[in-house]
C-alpha positions in Angstrom: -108.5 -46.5 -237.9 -105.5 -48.4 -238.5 -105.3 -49.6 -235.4 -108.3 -51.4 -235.8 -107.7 -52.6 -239.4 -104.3 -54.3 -238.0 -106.2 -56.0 -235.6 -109.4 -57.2 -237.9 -106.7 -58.2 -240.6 -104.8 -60.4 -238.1 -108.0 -62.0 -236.8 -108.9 -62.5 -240.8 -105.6 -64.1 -240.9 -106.0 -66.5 -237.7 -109.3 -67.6 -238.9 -108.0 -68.7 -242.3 -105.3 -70.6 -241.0 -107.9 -72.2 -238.4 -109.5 -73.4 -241.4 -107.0 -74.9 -243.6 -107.2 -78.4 -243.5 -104.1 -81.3 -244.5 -105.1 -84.8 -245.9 -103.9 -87.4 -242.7 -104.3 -91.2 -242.7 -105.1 -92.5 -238.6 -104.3 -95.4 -237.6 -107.4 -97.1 -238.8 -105.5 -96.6 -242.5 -108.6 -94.2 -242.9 -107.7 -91.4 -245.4 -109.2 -87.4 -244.2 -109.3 -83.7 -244.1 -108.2 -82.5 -240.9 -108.1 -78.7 -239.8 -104.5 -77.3 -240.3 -104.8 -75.8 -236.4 -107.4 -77.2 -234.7 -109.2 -75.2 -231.8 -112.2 -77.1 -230.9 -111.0 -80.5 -229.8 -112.8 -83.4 -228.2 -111.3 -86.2 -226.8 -113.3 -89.1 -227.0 -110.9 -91.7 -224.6 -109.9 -90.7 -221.1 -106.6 -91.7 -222.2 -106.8 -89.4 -225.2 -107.6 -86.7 -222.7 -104.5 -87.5 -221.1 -102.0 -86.8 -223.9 -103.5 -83.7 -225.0 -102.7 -82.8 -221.7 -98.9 -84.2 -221.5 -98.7 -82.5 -225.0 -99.7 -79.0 -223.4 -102.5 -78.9 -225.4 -105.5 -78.5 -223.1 -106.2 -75.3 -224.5 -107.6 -76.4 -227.5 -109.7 -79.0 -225.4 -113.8 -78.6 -225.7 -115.2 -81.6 -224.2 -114.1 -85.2 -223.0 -115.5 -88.2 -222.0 -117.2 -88.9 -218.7 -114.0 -90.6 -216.6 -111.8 -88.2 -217.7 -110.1 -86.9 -214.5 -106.6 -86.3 -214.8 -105.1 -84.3 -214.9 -107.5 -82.8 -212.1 -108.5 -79.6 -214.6 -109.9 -82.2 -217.1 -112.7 -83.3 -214.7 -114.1 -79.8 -215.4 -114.1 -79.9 -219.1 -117.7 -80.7 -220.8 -118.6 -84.9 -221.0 -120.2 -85.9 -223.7 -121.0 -89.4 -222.5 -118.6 -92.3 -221.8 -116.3 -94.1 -224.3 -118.6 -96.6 -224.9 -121.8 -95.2 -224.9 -121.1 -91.4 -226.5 -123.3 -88.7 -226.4 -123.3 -87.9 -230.1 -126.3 -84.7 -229.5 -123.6 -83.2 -226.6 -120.3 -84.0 -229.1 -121.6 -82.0 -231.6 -123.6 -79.2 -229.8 -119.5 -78.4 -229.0 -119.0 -77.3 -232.5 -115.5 -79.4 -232.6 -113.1 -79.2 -235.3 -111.7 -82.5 -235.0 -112.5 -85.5 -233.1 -109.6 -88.1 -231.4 -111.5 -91.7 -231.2 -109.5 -94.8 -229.9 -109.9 -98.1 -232.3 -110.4 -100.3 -228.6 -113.9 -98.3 -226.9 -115.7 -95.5 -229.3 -118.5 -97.5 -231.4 -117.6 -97.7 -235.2 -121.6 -96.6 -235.8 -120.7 -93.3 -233.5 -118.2 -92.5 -235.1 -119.4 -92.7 -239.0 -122.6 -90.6 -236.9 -120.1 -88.1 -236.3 -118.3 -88.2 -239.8 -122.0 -87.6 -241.4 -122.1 -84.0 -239.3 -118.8 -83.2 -241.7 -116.8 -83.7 -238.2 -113.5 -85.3 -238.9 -112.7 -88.2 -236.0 -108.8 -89.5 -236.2 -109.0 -92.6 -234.6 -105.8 -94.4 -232.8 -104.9 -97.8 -231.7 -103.0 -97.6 -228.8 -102.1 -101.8 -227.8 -98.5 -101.2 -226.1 -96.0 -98.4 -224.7 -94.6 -98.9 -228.4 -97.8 -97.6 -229.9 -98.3 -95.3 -227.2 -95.7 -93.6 -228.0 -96.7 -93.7 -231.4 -100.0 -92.3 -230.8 -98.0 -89.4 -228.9 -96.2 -88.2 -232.3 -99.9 -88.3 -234.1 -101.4 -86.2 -232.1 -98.9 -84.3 -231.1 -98.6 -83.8 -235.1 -102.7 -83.0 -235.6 -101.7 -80.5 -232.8 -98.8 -78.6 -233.8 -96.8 -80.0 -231.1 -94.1 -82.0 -232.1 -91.8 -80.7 -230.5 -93.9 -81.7 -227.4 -94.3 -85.0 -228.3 -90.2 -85.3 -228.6 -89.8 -84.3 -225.5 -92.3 -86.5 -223.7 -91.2 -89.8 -225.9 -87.8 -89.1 -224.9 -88.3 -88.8 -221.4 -90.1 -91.7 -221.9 -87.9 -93.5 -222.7 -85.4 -92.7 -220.8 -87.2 -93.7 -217.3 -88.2 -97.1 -219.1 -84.4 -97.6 -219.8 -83.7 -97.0 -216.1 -86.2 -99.2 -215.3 -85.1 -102.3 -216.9 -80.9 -101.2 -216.4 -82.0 -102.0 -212.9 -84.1 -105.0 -212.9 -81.4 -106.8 -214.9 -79.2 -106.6 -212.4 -81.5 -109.7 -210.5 -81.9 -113.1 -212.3 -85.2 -113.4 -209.6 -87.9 -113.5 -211.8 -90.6 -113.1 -209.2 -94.4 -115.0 -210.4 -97.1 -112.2 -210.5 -100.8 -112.6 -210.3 -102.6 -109.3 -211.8 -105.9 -109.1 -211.2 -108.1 -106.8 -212.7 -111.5 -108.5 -211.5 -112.6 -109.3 -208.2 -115.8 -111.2 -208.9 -115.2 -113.1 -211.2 -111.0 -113.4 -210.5 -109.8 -112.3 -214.2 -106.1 -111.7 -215.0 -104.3 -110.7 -218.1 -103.0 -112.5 -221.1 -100.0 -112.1 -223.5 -101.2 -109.7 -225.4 -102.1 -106.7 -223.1 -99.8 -103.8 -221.6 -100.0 -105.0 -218.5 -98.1 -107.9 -219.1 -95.4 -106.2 -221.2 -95.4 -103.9 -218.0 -94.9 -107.3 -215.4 -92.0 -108.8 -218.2 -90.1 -105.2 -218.2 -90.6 -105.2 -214.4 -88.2 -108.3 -214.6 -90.8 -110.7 -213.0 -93.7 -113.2 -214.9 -97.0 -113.3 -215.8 -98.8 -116.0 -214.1 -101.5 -115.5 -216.8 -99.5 -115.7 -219.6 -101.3 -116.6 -223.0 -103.4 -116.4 -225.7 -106.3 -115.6 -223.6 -106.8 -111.5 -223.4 -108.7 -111.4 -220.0 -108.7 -114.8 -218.5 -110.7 -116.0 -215.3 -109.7 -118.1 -212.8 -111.4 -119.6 -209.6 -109.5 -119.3 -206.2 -108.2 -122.6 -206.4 -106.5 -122.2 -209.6 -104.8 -118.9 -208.2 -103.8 -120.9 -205.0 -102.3 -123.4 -206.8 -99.9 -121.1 -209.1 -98.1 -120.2 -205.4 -98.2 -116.5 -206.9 -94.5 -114.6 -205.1 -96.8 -111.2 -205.4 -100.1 -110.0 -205.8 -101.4 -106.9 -207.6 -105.1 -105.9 -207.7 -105.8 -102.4 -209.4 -109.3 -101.7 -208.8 -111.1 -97.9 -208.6 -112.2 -98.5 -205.7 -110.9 -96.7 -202.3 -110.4 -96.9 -198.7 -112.6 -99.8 -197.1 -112.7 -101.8 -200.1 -108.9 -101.9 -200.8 -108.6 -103.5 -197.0 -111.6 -105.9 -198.1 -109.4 -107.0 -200.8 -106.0 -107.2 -199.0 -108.3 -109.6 -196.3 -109.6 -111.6 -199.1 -106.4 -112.7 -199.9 -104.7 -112.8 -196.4 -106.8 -115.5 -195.0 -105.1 -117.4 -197.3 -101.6 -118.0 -195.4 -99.5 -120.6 -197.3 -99.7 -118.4 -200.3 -95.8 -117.1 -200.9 -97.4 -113.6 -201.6 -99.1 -113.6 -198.4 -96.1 -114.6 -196.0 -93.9 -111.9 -197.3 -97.0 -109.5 -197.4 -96.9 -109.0 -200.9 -100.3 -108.1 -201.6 -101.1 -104.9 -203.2 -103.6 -102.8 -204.8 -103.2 -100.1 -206.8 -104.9 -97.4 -208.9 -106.4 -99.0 -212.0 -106.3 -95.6 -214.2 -102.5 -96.3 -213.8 -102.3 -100.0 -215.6 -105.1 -99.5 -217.9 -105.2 -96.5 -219.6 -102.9 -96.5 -222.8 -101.5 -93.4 -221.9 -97.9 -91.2 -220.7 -98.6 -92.1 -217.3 -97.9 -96.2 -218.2 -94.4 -95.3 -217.4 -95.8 -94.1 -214.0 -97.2 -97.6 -213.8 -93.8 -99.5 -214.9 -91.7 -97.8 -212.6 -94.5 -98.4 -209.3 -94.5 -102.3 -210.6 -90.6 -102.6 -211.0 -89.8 -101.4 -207.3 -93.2 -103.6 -205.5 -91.6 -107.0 -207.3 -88.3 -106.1 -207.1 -87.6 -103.8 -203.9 -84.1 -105.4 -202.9 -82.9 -103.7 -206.3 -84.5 -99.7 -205.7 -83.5 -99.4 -202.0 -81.7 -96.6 -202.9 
């Protein structure tokens, strides 16, 4: 009989500090109960997904939203619907015991839903690697893993400190075009992580400005004489050569000569997530290869 008392007084125990909760403000300045040790988590970003994951955290991961696929096991977790357009019947069918929302996707009106089924949702605001990082210690805090989120900042860190040690050793600032849309042509402005990702990189933002998402028409990219092009787009195989021919029937264009057009994955550049430095450090050595030879 003891035996078995031991073990139902530990499970008493576990299930008590499961349901301790701690008063936490998000980054929304919103002021809640959260649970002390949350089990049932549901990510409700792909990027979100993605630092529960670099946190070592999967296991307490119960759903997810529809594009989150990386790490590869997070493609099997339940979806509850895009970012955008969530699935509130699915979200809460997974019993969770805490919610991460992202300020820039999940619908305010989804996530008061949610609040009115006593289901806290911390909400973050990811906007640059700064914040990222932030966002990092938050939820590495909600999920007992600070010591984690340390280690992952850090390293961090340090690679985006290698980064630009080694692009200041060129005064070539090289003119980037980024383009994010194909049809229309749309870049991105000042106030995006993609261009702090092109200024780190040591090269310019031909699309510089107060303009989040601008568009341009083929002529005004032509004219900007761009040294390199960079399209990150989902899509795979023959499409990525349809875009690399779009652009190299176009043979004055600087980027073009030196065969400087190149597309990448978009999960890379636009998810406000770890992996940004994954993106910093592929950008760094496409505009400035005469500097990572080595």
């Amino acid at each position: 009989m003891i035996p078995i008392l031991s073990v139902m007084a530990s499970f008493l125990m576990l299930t008590s500090v499961q349901a301790q909760q701690h008063q936490v403000r998000d980054l929304l300045g919103r002021d809640m109960a959260v649970p002390v040790n949350p089990s049932r988590v549901v990510a409700l970003a792909p990027n979100i997904t993605e630092i529960v994951y670099a946190l070592g955290q999967a296991h307490r991961l119960v759903g997810a939203t529809t594009y989150s696929d990386y790490p590869q096991a997070a493609a099997a977790l339940p979806k509850v619907g895009s970012y955008v357009h969530l699935d509130l019947e699915r979200v809460v069918a997974l019993n969770p015991d805490l919610c991460l929302a992202i300020k820039d996707g999940n619908p305010i009106s989804a996530v008061s839903r949610l609040e009115s089924f006593n289901i806290p949702v911390y909400a973050v605001d990811p906007r640059n690697i700064k914040s990222v990082m932030d966002t990092i210690f938050r939820i590495g805090n909600l999920l007992q893993a600070d010591n984690q989120a340390e280690l992952l900042v850090s390293n961090m860190r340090s690679r985006i400190r290698a980064v630009v040690e080694r692009v200041a050793q060129t005064d070539h600032k090289p003119k980037v075009f980024f383009q994010i849309g194909v049809a229309p042509i749309v870049s991105v402005g000042t106030n995006t992580f993609i261009h702090e990702l092109i200024e780190m990189a040591g090269a310019q933002n031909l699309a510089a400005g107060k303009v989040v998402y601008p568009r341009f028409s083929m002529e005004q990219v032509l004219g900007m004489l761009p040294d390199v092009i960079i399209v990150t787009s989902m899509a795979r195989e023959a499409a990525f050569e349809r875009i690399r021919k779009d652009w190299y029937q176009w043979q004055d264009l600087p980027a073009v000569q030196h065969e400087r057009v190149f597309v990448q994955d978009s999960n890379l550049f636009d998810r406000p997530s770890p992996r940004l430095v994954d993106a910093l450090e592929i950008l760094a050595r496409l505009v400035h290869p005469e500097v990572f030879e080595d």
